[in-house]
C-alpha positions as CSV (number, residue, x, y, z in Angstrom):
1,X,0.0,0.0,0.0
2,X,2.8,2.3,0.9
3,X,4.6,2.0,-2.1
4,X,1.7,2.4,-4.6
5,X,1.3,6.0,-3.3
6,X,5.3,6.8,-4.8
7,X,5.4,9.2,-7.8
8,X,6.1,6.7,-10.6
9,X,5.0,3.6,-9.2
10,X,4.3,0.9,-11.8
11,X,1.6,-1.3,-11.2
12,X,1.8,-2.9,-15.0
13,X,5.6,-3.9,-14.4
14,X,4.5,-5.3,-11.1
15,X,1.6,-7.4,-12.7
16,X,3.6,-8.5,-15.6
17,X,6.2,-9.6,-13.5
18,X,4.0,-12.1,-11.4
19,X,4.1,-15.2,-14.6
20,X,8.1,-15.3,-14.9
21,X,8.6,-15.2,-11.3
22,X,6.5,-17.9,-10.4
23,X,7.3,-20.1,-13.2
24,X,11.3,-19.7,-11.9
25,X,9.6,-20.0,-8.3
26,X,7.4,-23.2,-9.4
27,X,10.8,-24.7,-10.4
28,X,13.0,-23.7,-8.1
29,X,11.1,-24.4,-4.5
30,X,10.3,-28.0,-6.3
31,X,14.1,-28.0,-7.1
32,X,15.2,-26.8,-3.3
33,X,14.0,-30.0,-1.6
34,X,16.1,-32.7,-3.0
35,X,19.2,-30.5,-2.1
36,X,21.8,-31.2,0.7
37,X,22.2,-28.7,3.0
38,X,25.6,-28.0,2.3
39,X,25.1,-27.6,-0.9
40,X,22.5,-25.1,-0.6
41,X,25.1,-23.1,1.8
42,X,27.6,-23.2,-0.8
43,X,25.4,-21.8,-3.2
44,X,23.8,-18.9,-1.1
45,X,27.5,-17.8,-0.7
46,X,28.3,-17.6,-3.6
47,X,25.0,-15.7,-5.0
48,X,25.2,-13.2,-2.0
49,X,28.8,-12.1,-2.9
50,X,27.0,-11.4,-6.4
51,X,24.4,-9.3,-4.8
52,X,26.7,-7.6,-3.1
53,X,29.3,-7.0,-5.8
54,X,26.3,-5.8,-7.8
55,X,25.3,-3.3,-4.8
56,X,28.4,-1.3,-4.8
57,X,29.6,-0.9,-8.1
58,X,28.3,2.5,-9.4
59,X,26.4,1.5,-12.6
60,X,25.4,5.5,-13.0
61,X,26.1,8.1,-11.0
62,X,22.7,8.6,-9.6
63,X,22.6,4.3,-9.2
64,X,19.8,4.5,-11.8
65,X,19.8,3.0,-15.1
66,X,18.8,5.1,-18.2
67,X,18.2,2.2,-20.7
68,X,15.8,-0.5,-20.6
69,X,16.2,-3.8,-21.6
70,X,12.3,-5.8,-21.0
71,X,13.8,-9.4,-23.0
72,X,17.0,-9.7,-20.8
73,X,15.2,-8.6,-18.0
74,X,12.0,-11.0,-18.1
75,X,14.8,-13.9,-18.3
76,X,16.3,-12.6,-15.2
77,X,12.7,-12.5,-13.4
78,X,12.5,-16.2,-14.1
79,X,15.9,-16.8,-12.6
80,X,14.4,-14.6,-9.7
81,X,11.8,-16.5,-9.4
82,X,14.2,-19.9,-9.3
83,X,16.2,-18.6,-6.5
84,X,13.4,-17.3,-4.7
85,X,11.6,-20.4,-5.0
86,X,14.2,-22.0,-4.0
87,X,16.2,-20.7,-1.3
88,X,14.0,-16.9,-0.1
89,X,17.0,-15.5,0.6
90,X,18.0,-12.2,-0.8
91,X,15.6,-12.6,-3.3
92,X,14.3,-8.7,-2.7
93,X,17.5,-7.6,-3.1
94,X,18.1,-9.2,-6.3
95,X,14.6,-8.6,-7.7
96,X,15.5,-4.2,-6.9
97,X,18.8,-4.9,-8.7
98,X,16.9,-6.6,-11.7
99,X,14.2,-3.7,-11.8
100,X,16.8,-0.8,-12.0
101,X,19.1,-2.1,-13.7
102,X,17.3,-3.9,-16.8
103,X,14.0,-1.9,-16.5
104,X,15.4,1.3,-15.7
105,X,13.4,2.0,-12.6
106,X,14.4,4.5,-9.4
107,X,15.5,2.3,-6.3
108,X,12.7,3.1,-4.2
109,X,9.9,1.7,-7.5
110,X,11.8,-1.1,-8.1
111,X,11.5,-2.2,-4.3
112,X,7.5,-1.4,-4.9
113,X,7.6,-3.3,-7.8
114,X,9.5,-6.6,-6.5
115,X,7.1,-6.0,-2.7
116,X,4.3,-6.6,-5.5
117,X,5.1,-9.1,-8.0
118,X,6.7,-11.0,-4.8
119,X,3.7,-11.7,-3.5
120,X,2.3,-14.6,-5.5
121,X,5.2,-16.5,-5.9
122,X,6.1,-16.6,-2.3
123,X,2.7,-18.2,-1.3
124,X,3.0,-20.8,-4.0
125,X,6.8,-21.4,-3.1
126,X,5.8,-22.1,1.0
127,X,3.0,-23.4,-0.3
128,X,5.1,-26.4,-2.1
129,X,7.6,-26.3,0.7
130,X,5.0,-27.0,3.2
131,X,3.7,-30.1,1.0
132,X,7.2,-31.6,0.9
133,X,7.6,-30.9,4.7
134,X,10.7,-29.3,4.5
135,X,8.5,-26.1,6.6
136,X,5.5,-26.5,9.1
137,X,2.9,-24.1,9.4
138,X,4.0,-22.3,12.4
139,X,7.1,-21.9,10.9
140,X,5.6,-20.5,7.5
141,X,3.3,-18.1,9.7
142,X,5.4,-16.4,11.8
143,X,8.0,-16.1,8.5
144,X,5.1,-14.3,7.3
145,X,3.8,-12.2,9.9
146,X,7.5,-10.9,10.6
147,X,7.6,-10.3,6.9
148,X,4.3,-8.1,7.3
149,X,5.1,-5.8,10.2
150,X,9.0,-5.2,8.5
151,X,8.0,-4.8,5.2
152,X,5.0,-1.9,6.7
153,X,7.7,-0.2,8.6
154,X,10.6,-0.3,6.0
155,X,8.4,0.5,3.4
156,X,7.9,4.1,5.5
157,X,11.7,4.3,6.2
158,X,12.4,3.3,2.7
159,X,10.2,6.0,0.8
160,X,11.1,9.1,3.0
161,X,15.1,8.6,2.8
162,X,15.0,7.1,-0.6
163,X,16.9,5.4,-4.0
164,X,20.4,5.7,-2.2
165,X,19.5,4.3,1.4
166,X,17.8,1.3,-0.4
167,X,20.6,0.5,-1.8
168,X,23.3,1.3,0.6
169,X,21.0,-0.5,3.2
170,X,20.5,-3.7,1.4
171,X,24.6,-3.6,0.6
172,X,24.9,-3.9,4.4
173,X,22.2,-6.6,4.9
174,X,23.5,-8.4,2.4
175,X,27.2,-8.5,4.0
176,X,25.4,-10.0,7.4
177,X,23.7,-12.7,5.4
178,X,27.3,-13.6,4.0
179,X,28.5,-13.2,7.5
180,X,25.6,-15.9,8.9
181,X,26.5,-18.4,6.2
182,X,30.0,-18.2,6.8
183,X,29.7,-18.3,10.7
184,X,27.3,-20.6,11.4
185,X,26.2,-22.3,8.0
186,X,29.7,-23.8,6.5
């Protein structure tokens, strides 16, 4: 709700985002539950270093891109979906670098966007998780109520300070993640 009141706000990129998502997330939770645990350790490392690589660098000055590219982009939002699907974790962060970087859009709509199109695919995903009993339903509700009241009060935070806190703030959340696998995961 919060982020449909943003200037520029673009509910048709959110909508038509929802189909490659979920066919990546479709694939990629069913894909998730015949992996070792290890091996899905090994892998989050490796994609948060990308996410964080992909944080810092200054693509434009302002951290915006001025081109679009829709094709490239759509086959991104069906890896999105796969690695959302599959392992839920810095998925949001990926899905904002996806929307300004290959669709051009501010920080601040991206995160609207991906807070939108997000939503379907991570119902189906616990959805499939939960029928392969790899979560239980406590588990999946209070994942989803914490998601709720943090995703109400970021989105506030977010909006008021804006395209370069977004980014600089996922940066640093994405450098404890790392830190969490490598402590306690490997």
């Amino acid at each position: 709700r919060n982020y449909k009141k943003v200037d520029g706000f673009d509910a048709r990129l959110a909508y038509l985002a929802v189909p490659p998502i979920l066919i990546g997330a479709f694939v990629g939770a069913n894909f998730i539950t015949g992996l070792s645990e290890e091996t899905l350790n090994q892998i989050v490392l490796g994609a948060v270093c990308v996410g964080i690589l992909l944080l810092i660098y200054p693509f434009q000055k302002s951290g915006e891109a001025k081109t679009q590219h829709k094709w490239l982009g759509v086959a991104a939002l069906i890896l999105l979906g796969f690695w959302d699907g599959a392992f839920a974790m810095a998925g949001g962060t990926f899905g904002v670098l996806i929307f300004v970087l290959l669709f051009g859009k501010t920080y601040v709509n991206a995160k609207g966007v991906m807070t939108y199109a997000a939503i379907p695919e991570t119902i189906m995903s616990a959805g499939i998780l939960y029928m392969s009993s790899t979560v239980s339903i406590p588990q999946i509700a209070s994942m989803f109520l914490c998601a709720v009241v943090g995703s109400y009060m970021g989105s506030h935070l977010a909006i008021r300070k804006g395209s370069n806190f977004i980014r600089y703030t996922m940066a640093v959340l994405a450098v404890f993640m790392l830190a969490k696998v490598i402590i306690f995961d490997l």
